[in-house]
C-alpha positions in Angstrom: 0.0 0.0 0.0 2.7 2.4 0.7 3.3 2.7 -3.3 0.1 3.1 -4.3 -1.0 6.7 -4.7 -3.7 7.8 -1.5 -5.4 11.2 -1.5 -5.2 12.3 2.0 -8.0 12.0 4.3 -9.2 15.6 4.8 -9.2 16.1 1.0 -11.8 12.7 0.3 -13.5 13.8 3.0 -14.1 17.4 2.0 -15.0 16.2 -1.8 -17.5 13.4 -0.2 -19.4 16.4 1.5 -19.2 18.6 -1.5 -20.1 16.2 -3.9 -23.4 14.9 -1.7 -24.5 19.1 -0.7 -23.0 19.7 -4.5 -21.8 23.2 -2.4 -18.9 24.0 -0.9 -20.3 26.3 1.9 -22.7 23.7 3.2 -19.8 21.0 2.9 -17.5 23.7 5.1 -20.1 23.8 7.9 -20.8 20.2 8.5 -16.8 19.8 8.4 -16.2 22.6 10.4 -14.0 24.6 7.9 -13.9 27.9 5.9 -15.1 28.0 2.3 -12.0 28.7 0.9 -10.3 25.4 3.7 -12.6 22.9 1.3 -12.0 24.5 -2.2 -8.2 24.3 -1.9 -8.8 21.0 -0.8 -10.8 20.2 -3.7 -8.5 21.7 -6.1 -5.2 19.8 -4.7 -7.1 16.7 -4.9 -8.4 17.9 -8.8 -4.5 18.4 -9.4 -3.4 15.1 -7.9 -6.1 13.3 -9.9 -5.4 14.9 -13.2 -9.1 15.5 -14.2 -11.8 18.4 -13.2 -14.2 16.7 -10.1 -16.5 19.8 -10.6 -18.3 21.8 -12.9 -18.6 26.0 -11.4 -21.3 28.0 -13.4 -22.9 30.7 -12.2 -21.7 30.3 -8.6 -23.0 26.9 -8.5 -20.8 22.9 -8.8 -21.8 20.3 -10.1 -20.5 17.0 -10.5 -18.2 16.1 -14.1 -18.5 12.7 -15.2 -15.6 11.8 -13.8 -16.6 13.6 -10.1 -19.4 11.6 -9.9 -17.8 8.0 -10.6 -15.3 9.0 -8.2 -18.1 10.6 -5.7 -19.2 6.9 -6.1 -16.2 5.0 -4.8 -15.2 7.4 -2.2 -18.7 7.4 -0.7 -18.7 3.8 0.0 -15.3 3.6 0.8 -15.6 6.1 3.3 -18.5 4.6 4.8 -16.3 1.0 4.9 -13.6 2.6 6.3 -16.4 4.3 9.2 -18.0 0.8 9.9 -14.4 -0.6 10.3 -13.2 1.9 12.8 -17.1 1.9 14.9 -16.3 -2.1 15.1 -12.6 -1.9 16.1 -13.9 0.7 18.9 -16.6 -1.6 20.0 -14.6 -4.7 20.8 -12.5 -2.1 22.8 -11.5 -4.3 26.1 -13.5 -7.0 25.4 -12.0 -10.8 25.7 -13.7 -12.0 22.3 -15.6 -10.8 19.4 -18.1 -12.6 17.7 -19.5 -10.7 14.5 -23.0 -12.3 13.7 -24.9 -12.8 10.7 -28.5 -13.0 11.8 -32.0 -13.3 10.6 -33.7 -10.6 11.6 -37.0 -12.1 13.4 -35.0 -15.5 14.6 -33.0 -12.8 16.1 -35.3 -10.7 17.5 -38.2 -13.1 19.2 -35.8 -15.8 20.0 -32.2 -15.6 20.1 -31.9 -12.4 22.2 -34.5 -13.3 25.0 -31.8 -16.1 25.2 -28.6 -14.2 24.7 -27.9 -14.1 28.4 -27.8 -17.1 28.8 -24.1 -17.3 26.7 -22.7 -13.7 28.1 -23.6 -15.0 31.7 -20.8 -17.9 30.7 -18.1 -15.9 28.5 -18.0 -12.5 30.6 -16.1 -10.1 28.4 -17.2 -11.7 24.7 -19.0 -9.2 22.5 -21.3 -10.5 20.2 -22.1 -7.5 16.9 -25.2 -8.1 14.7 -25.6 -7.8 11.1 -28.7 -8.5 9.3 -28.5 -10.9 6.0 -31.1 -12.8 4.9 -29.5 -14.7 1.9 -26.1 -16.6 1.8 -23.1 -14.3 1.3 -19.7 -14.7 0.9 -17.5 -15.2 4.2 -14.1 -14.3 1.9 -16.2 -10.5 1.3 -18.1 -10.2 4.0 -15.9 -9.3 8.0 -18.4 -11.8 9.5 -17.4 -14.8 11.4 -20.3 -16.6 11.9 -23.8 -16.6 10.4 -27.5 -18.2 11.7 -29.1 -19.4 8.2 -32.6 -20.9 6.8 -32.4 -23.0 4.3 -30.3 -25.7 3.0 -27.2 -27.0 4.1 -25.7 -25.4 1.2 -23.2 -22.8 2.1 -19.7 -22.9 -0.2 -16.8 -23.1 2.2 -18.6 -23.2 5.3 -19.4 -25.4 7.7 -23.4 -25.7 8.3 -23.9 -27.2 11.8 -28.4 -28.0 12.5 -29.8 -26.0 14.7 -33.5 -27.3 14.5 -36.0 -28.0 11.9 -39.1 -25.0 11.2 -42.0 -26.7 11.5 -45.4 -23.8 11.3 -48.3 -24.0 12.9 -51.8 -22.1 12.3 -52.6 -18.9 14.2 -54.6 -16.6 14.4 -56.1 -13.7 16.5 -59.0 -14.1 19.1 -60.6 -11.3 17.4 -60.7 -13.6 14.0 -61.9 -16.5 15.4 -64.5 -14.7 16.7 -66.3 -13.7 13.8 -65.8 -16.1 11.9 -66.4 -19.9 12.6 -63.5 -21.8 12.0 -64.6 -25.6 13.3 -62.4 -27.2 10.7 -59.3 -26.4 8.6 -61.8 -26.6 5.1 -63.4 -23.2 6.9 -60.3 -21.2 6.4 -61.4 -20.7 2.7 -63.2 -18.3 4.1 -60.3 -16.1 6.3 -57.5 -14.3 4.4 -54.7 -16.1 4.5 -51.3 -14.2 5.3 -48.2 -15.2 3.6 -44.5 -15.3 4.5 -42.8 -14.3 0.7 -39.7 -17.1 1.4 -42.3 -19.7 1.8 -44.6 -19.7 -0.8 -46.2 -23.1 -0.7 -46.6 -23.2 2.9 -50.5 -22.8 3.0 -51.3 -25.2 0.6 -48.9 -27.9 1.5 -50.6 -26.9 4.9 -54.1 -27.4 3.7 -52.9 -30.4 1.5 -51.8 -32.0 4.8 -55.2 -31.6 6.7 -56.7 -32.9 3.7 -58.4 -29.8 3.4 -59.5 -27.6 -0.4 -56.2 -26.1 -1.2 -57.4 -24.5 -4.7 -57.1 -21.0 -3.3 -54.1 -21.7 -1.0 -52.0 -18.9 -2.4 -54.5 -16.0 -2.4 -53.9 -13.4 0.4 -51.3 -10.2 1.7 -47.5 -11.2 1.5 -44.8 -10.1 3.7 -41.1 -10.3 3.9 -40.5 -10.9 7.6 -42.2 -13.3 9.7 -42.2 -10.3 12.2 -44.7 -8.2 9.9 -46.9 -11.2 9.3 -47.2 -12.1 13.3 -48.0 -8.4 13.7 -50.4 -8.6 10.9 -52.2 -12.0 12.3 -52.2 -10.1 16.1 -54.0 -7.1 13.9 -56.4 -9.7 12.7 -56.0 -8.8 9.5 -56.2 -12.8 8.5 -55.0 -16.4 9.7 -51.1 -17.1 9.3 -48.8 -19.8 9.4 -45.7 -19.5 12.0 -42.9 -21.0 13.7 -44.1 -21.9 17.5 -40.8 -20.7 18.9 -41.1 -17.1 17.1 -44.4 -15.8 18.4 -44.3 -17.4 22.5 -45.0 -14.3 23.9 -47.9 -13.7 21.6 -49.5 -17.5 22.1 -48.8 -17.3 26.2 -50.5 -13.5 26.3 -53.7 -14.5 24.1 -52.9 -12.3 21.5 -52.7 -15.6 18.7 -53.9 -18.8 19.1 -53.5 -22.2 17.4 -56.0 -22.7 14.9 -55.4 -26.4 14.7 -52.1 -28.6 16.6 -51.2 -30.1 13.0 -47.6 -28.7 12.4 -46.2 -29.0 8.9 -42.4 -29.7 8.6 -41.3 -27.0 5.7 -38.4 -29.4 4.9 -35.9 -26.8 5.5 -34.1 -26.1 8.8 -32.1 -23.5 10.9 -28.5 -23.6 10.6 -25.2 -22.3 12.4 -23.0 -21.7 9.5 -19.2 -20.6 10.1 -16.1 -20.3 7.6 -13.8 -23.2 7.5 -11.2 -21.1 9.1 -13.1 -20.3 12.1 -13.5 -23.9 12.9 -10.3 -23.4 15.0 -11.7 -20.2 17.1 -12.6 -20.4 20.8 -15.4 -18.4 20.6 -17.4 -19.4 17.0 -17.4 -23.0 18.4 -18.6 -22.4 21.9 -21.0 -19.7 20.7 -22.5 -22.8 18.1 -22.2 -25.6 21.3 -24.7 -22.7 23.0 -26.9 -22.3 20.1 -27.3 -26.3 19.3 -27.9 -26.9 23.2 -30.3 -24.6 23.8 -32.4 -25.4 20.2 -32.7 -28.7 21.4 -34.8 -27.7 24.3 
């Protein structure tokens, strides 16, 4: 790196700002310089470049072709470079980091309530959260472990089963109530709320009761399990979930199980770590946690 040619930091900085206010004055006050501080700036780094970054008519910039390509890469290599340094200063003191690839409503309903239960046994380990909901690439990505639905299909991982999803039928009091809902042929009759990753899940649902299943794909879709609990608390129709994602809603009332016929989706939940993490202390006894407590 020493060879290669870097811009200095105050000069990337003051064109980022420039280039996103496309004004020099509003770019000076959020950096805390004169007008005149971030135009020199601007004009070094024009002269080290070789090429005009902006366009000045009238008393107004604007970006050349050029400015904004660069604008482009700067931006996010900026923002890289921010994410790096907020993680560095997180894991300040701390015995072990863990950087974790979650799904956002596994996360949220059942792995935090739970998270205590591994801090209480590694004092000092710091556990960060990122949200990805596909497979990415470990080599890209500064992640060192990931929790994943699917397959255990994962290039260059290791995929270690958590437990298999298996849905149930809820719905809200306030559903059930108007309508009647004796077997599962009534729900033809209740909007049926979809998850958009499972699309077959209410008719191989319905197929499984032995129940119609012609119109098992009408109804709302959402992206999150989260939004379509919420939506089945709202009573906005009947939904198909994961019994370990809405406990809190099935012990205070708020949904209740249409029928105790669980469906097995064929996929599962998986811990899924890099090949070369299979040697660190932490991502194995953070996945020992997960598989013990899963099994419950």
């Amino acid at each position: 790196m020493a060879r290669l040619f870097l811009p200095s930091m105050s000069a990337l900085t003051a064109f980022e700002s420039a280039a996103r206010h496309l004004s020099f004055s509003r770019a000076a006050d959020e950096l805390h310089l004169t007008q005149g501080a971030v135009s020199r700036q601007i004009r070094q780094l024009e002269a080290d470049l070789g090429l005009d970054l902006f366009e000045r008519v009238n008393q107004r910039v604007f970006l050349t072709d050029g400015g904004r390509s660069y604008y482009k890469d700067v931006q996010k290599l900026l923002g890289q470079l921010a994410s790096a340094t907020e993680r560095v200063m997180a894991t300040a003191g701390a015995a072990e980091v863990l950087n974790l690839a979650v799904l956002p409503t596994f996360a949220a309903r059942w792995l935090l309530p739970r998270l205590s239960g591994f801090l209480d046994g590694h004092p000092g380990a710091t556990i960060n959260f990122s949200v990805r909901s596909e497979p990415f690439s470990f080599a890209d990505d500064p992640l060192d472990a990931a929790i994943h639905h699917g397959e255990a299909t994962w290039p260059g991982a290791i995929c270690e089963a958590l437990c298999p999803e298996e849905v149930l039928p809820v719905a809200s009091p306030r559903l059930t109530a108007s309508h009647e809902i004796g077997a599962p042929a009534d729900l033809v009759n209740i909007t049926l709320l979809h998850q958009t990753t499972r699309p077959t899940a209410w008719r191989d649902w319905l197929d499984l009761a032995g129940a119609p299943s012609a119109l098992a794909f009408r109804g709302p879709r959402f992206d999150q399990f989260a939004m379509v609990a919420e939506a089945a608390v709202a009573g906005l129709g009947a939904a198909l979930m994961p019994r370990f994602l809405i406990e809190e809603e099935l012990k205070s009332g708020k949904l209740k199980v249409l029928f105790d016929l669980p469906l097995n989706s064929g996929t599962s939940y998986w811990y899924v770590y890099p090949e070369a993490k299979a040697g660190s202390r932490i991502v194995r006894a953070f996945g020992d946690w997960l598989r013990s407590i899963s099994a419950r």
